[in-house]
mmCIF file as gemmi writes it, N, C-alpha and C atoms, coordinates in Angstrom:
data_model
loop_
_atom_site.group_PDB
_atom_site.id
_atom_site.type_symbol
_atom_site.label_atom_id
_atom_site.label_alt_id
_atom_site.label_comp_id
_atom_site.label_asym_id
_atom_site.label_entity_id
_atom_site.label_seq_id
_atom_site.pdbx_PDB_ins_code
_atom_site.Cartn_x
_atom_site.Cartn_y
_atom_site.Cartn_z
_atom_site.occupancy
_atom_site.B_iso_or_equiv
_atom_site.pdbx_formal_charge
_atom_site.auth_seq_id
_atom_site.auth_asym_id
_atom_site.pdbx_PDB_model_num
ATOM 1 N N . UNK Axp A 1 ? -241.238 66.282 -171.57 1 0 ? 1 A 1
ATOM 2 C CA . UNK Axp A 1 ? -242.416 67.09 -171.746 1 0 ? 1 A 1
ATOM 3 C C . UNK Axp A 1 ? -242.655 67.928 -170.502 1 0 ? 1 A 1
ATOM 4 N N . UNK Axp A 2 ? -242.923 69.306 -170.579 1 0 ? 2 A 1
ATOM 5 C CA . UNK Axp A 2 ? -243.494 70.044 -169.602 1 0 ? 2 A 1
ATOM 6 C C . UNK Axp A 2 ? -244.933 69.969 -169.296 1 0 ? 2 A 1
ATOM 7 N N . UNK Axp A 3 ? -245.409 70.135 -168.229 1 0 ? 3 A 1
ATOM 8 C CA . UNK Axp A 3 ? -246.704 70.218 -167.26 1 0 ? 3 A 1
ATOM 9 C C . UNK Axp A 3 ? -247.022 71.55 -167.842 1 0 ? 3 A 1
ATOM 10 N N . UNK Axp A 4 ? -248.679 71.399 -168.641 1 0 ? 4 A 1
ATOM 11 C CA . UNK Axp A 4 ? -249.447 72.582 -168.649 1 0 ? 4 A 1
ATOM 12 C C . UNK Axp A 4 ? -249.416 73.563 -167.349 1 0 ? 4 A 1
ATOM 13 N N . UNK Axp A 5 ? -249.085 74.945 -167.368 1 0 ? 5 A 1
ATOM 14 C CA . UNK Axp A 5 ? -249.548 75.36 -165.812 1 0 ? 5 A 1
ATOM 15 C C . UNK Axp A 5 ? -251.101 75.194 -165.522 1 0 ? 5 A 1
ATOM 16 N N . UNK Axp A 6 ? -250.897 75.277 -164.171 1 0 ? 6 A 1
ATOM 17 C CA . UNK Axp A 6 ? -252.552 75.266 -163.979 1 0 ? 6 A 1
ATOM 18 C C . UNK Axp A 6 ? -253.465 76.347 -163.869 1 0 ? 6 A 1
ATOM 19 N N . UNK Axp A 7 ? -254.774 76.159 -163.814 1 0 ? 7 A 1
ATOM 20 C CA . UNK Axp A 7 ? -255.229 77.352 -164.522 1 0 ? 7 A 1
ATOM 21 C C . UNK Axp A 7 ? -256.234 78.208 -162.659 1 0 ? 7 A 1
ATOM 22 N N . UNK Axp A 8 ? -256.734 78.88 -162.612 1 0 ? 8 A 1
ATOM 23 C CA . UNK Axp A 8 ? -256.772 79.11 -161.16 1 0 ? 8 A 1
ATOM 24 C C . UNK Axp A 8 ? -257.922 77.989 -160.771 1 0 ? 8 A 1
ATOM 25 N N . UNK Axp A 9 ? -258.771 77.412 -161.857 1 0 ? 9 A 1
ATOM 26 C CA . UNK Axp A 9 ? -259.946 76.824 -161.332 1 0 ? 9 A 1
ATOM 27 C C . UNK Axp A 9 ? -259.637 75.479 -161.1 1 0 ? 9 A 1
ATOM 28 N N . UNK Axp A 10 ? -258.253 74.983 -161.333 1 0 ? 10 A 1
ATOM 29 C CA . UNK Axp A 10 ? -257.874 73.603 -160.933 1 0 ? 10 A 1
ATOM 30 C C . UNK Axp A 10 ? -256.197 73.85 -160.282 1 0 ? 10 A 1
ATOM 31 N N . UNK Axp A 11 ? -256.035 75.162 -159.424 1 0 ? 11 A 1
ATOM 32 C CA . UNK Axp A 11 ? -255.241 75.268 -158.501 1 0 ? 11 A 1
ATOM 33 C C . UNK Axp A 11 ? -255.865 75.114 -157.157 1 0 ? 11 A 1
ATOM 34 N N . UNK Axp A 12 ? -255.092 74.404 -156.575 1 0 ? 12 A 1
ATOM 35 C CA . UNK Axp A 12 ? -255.903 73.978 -155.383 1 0 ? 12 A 1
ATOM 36 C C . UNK Axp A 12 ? -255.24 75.209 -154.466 1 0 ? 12 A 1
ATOM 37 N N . UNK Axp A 13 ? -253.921 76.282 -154.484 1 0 ? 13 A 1
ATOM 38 C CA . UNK Axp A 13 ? -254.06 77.203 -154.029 1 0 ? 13 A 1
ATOM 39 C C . UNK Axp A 13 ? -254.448 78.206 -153.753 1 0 ? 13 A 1
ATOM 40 N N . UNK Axp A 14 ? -255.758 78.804 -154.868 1 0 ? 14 A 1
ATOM 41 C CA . UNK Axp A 14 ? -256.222 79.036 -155.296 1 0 ? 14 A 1
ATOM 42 C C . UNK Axp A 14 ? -257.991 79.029 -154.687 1 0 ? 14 A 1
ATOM 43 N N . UNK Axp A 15 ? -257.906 77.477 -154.969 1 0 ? 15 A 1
ATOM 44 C CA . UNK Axp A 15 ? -259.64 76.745 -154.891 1 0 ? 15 A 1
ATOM 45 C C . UNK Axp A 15 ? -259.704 77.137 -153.386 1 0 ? 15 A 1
ATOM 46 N N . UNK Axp A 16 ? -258.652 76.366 -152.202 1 0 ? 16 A 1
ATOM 47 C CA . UNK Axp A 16 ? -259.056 76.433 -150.864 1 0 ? 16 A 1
ATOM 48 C C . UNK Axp A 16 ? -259.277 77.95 -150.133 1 0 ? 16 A 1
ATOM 49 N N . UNK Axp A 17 ? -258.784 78.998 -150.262 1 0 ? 17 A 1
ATOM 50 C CA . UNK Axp A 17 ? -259.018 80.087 -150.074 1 0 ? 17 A 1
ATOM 51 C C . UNK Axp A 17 ? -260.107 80.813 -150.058 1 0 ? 17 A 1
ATOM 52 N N . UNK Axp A 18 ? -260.594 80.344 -151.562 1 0 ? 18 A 1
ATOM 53 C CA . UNK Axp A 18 ? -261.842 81.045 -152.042 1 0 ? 18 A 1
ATOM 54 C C . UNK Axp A 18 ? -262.965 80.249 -151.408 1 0 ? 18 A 1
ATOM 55 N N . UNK Axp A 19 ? -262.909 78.963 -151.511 1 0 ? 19 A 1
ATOM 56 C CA . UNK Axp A 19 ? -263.786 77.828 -151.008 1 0 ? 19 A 1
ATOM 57 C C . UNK Axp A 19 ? -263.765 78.373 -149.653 1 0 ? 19 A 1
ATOM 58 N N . UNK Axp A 20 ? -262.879 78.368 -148.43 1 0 ? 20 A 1
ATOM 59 C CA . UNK Axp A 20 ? -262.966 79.035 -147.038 1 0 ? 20 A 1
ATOM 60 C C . UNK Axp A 20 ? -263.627 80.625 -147.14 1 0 ? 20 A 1
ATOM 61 N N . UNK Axp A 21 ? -263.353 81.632 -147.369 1 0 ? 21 A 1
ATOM 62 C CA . UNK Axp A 21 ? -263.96 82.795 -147.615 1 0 ? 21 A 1
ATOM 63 C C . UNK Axp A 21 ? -265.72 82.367 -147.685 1 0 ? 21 A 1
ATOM 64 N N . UNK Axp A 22 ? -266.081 81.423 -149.185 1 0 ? 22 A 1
ATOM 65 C CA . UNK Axp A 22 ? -267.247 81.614 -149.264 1 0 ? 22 A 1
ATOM 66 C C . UNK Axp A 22 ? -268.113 80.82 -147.688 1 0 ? 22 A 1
ATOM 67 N N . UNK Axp A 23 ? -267.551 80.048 -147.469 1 0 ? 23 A 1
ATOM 68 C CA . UNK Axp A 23 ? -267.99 79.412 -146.273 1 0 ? 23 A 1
ATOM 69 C C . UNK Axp A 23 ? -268.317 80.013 -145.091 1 0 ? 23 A 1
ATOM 70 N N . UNK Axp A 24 ? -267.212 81.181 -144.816 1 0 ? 24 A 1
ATOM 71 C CA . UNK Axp A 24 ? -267.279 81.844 -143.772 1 0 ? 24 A 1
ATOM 72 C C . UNK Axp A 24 ? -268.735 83.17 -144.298 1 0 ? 24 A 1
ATOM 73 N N . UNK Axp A 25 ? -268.312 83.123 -145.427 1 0 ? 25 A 1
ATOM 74 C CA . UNK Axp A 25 ? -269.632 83.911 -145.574 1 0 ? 25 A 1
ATOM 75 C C . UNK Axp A 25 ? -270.736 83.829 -145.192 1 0 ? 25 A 1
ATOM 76 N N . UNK Axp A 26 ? -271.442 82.506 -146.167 1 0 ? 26 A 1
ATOM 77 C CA . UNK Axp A 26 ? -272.743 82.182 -145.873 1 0 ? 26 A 1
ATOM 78 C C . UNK Axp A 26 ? -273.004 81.634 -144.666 1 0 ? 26 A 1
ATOM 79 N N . UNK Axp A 27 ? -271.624 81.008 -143.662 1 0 ? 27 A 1
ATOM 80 C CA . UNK Axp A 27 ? -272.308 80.628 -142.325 1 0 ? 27 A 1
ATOM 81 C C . UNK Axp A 27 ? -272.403 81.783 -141.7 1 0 ? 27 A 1
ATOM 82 N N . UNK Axp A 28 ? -271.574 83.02 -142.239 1 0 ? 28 A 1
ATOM 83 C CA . UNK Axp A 28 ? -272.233 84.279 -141.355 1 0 ? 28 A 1
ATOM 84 C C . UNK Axp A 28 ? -273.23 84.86 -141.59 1 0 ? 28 A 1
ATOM 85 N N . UNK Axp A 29 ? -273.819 84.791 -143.134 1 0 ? 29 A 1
ATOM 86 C CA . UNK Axp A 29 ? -275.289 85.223 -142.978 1 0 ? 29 A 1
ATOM 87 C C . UNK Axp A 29 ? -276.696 84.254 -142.512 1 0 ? 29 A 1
ATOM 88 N N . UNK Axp A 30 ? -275.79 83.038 -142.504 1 0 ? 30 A 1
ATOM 89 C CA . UNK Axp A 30 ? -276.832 81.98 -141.577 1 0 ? 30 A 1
ATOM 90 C C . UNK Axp A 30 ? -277.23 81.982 -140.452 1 0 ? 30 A 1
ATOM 91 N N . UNK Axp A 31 ? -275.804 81.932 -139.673 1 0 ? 31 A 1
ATOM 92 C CA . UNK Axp A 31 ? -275.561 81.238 -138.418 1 0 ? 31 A 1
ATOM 93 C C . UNK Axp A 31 ? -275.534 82.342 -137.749 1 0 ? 31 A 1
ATOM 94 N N . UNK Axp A 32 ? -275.563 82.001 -136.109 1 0 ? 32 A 1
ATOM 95 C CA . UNK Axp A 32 ? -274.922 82.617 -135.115 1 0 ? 32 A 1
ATOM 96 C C . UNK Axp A 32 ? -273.367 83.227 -135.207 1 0 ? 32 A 1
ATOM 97 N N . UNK Axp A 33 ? -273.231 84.488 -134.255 1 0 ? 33 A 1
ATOM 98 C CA . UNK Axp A 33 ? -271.655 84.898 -134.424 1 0 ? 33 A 1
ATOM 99 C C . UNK Axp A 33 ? -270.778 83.906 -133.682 1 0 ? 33 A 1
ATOM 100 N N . UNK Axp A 34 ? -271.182 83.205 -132.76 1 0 ? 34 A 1
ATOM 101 C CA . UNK Axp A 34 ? -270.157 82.239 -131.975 1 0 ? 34 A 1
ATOM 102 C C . UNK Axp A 34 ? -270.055 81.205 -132.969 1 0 ? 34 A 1
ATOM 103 N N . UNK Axp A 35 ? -270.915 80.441 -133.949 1 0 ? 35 A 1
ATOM 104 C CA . UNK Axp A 35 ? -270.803 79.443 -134.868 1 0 ? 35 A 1
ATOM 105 C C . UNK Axp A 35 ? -269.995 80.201 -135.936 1 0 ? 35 A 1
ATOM 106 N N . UNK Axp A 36 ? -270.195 81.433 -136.776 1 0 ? 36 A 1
ATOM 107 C CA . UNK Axp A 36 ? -269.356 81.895 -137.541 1 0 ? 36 A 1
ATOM 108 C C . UNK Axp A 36 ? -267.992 82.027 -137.018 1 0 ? 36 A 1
ATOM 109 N N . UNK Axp A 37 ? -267.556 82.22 -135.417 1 0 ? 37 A 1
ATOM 110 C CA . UNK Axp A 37 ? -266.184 82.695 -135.094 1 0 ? 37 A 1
ATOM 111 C C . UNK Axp A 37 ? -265.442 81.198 -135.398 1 0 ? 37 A 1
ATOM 112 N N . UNK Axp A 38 ? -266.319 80.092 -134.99 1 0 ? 38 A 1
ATOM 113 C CA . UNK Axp A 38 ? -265.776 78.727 -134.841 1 0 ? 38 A 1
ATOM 114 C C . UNK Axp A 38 ? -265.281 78.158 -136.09 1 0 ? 38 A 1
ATOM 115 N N . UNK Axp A 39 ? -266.513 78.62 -136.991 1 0 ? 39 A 1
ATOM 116 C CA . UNK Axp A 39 ? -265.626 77.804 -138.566 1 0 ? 39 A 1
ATOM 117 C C . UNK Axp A 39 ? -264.615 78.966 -138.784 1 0 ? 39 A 1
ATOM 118 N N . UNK Axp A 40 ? -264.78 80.163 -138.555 1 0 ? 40 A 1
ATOM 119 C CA . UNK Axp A 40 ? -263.777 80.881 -139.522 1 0 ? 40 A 1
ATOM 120 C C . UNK Axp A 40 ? -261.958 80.271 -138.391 1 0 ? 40 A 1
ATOM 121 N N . UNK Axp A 41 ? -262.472 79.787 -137.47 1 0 ? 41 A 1
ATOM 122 C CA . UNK Axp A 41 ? -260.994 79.704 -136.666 1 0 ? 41 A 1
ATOM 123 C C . UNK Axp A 41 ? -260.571 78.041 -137.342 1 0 ? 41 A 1
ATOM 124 N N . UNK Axp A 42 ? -261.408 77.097 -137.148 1 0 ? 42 A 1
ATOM 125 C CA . UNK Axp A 42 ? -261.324 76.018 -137.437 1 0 ? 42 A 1
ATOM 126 C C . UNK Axp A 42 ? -260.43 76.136 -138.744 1 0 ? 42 A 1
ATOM 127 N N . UNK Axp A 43 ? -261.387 76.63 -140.044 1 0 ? 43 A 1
ATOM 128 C CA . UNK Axp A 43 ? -261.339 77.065 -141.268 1 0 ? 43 A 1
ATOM 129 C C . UNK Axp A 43 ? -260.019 77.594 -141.446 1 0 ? 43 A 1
ATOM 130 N N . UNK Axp A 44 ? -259.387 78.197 -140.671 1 0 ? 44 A 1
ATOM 131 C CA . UNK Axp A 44 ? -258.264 79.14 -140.672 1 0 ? 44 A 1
ATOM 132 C C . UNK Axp A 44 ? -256.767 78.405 -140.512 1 0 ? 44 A 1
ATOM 133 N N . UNK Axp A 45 ? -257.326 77.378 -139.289 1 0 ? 45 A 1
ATOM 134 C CA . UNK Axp A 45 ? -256.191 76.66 -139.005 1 0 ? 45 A 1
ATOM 135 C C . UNK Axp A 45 ? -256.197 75.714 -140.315 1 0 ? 45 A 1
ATOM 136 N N . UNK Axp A 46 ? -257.121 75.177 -140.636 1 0 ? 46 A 1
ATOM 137 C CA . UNK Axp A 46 ? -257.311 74.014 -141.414 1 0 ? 46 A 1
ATOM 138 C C . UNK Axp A 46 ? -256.237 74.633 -142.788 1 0 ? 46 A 1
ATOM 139 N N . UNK Axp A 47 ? -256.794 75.62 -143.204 1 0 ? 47 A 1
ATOM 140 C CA . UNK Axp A 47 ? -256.27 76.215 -144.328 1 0 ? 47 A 1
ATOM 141 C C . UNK Axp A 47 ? -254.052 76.254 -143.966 1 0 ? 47 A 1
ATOM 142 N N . UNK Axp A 48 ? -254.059 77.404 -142.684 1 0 ? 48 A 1
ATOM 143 C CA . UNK Axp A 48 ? -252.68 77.095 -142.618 1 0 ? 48 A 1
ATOM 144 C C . UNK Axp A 48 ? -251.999 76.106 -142.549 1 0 ? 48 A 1
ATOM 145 N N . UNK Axp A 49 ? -252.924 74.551 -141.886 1 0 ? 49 A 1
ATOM 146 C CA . UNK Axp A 49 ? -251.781 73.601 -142.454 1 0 ? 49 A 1
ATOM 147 C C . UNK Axp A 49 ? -251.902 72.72 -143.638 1 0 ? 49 A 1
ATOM 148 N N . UNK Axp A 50 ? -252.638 73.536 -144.333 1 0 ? 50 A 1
ATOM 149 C CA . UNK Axp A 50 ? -252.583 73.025 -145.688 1 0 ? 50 A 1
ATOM 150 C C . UNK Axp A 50 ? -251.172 73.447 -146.249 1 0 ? 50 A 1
ATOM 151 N N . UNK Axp A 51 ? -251.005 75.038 -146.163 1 0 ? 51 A 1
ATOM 152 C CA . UNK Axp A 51 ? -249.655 75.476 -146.936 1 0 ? 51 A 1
ATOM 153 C C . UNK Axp A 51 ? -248.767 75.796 -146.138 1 0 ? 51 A 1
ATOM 154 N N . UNK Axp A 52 ? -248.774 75.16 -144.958 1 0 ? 52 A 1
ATOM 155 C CA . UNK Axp A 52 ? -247.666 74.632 -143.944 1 0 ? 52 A 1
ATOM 156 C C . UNK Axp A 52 ? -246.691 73.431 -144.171 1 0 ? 52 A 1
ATOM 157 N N . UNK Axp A 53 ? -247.803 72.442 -144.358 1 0 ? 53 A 1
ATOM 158 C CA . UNK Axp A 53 ? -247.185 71.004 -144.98 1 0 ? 53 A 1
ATOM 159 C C . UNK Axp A 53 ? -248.323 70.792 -146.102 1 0 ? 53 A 1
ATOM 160 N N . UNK Axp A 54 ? -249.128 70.472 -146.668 1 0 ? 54 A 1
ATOM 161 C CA . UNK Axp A 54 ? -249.819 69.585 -147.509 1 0 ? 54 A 1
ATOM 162 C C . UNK Axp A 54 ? -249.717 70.377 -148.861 1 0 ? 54 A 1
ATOM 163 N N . UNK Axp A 55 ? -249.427 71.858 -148.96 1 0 ? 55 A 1
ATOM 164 C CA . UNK Axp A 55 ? -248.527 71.966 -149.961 1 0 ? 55 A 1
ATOM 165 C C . UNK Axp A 55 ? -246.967 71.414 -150.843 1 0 ? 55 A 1
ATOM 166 N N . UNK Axp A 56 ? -246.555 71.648 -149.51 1 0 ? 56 A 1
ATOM 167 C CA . UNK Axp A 56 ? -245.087 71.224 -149.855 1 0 ? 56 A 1
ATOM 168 C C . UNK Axp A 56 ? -245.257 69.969 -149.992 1 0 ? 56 A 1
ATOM 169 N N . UNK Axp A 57 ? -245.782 69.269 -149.479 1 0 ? 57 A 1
ATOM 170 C CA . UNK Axp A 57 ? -245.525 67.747 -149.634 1 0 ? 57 A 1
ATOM 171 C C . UNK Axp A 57 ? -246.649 67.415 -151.73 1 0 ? 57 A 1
ATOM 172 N N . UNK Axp A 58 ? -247.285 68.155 -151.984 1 0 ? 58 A 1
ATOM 173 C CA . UNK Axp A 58 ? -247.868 67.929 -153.155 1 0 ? 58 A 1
ATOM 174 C C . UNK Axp A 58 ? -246.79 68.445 -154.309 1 0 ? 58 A 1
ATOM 175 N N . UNK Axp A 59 ? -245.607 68.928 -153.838 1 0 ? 59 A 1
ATOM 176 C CA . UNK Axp A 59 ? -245.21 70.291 -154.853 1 0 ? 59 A 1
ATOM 177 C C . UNK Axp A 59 ? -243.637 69.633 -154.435 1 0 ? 59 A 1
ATOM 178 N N . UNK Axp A 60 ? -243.605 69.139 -153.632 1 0 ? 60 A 1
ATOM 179 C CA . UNK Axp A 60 ? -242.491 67.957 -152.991 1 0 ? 60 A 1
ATOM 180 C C . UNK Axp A 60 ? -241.037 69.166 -152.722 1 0 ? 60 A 1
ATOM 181 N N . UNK Axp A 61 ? -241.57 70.683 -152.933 1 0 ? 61 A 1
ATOM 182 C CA . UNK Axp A 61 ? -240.198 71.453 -151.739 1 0 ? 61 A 1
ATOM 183 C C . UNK Axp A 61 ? -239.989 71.023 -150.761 1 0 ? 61 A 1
């Protein structure tokens, strides 16, 4: 049997991107610019080693 593909709202390549974007958003219309620079860097790294390793290792390339 083949795996339904997934659809974008239960791709997690997908979800984390958009999920980071909105984050960086609203802490920038919240927060301070030194608190917005911090999550969007944090946020940034966090994200690249997601599809650095924690992709590949879910998708097992």
């Amino acid at each position: 049997m083949s795996e339904r593909p997934q659809t974008a709202v239960t791709n997690p390549n997908v979800i984390f991107p958009v999920l980071y974007a909105l984050i960086v958003i609203v802490v920038g219309a919240l927060a301070d610019g030194k608190v917005t620079a911090v999550v969007a860097v944090v946020g940034a790294v966090l994200l690249g080693l997601y599809f650095a390793f924690g992709r590949r290792a879910r998708t097992g390339s």
